[in-house]
N, C-alpha and C positions, 0 to 999 in steps of 0.2 A: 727253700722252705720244705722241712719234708713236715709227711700229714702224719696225724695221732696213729701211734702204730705201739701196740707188745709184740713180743715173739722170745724162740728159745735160741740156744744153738748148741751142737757138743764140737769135738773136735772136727769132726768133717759135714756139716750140714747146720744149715740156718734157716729157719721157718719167722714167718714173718706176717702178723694179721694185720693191715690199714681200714681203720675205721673213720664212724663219725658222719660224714661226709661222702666218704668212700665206704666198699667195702671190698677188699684185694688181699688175696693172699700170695706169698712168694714166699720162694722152698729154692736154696741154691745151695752147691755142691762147692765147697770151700776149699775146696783138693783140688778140684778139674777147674774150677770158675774162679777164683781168689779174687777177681773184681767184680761179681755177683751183675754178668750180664744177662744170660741166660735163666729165667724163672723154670722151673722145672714143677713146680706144683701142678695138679692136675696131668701133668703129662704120662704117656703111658709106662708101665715098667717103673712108675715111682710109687707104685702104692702103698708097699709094705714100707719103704722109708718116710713116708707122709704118715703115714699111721703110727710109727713110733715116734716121730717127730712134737705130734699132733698130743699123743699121751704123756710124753715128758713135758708140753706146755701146761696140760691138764694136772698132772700132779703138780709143777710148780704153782700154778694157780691156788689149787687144793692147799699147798703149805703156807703161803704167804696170805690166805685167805682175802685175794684180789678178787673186789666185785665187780670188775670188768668183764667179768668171766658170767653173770649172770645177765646184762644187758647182751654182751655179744656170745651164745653160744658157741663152743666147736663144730665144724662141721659133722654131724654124725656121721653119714654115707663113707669118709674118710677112715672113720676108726674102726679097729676090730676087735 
């Protein structure tokens, strides 16, 4: 059973928010990791890939005008 979760991804990087219940974020490198064992969110030397990660969920939010996006804000701290 997995838990209520959005997220993005483009071709090498998948950002991932669990809600609800939880709250967890994961960020995995679909190049190096392809079976997404290692979370790399929060870890260090990912920041600038978290932050565009984190902006490409935000405008897809913004287009598809997803009000999940107003219960669960972005992390700000993450974004630049």
């Amino acid at each position: 059973m997995v838990k209520r979760h959005y997220g993005i991804r483009n071709d090498r990087y998948k950002l991932m928010h669990f809600y609800n219940d939880i709250d967890q974020w994961e960020l995995y490198d679909l190049e190096a990791d392809p079976t997404e064992m290692h979370n790399l969110f929060g870890t260090p030397g990912m920041e600038q890939v978290t932050a565009d990660m984190l902006e490409l969920l935000r405008q897809a939010q913004e287009q598809y005008d997803d009000p999940i996006r107003f219960q669960y804000p972005l992390p700000q701290s993450a974004l630049k």
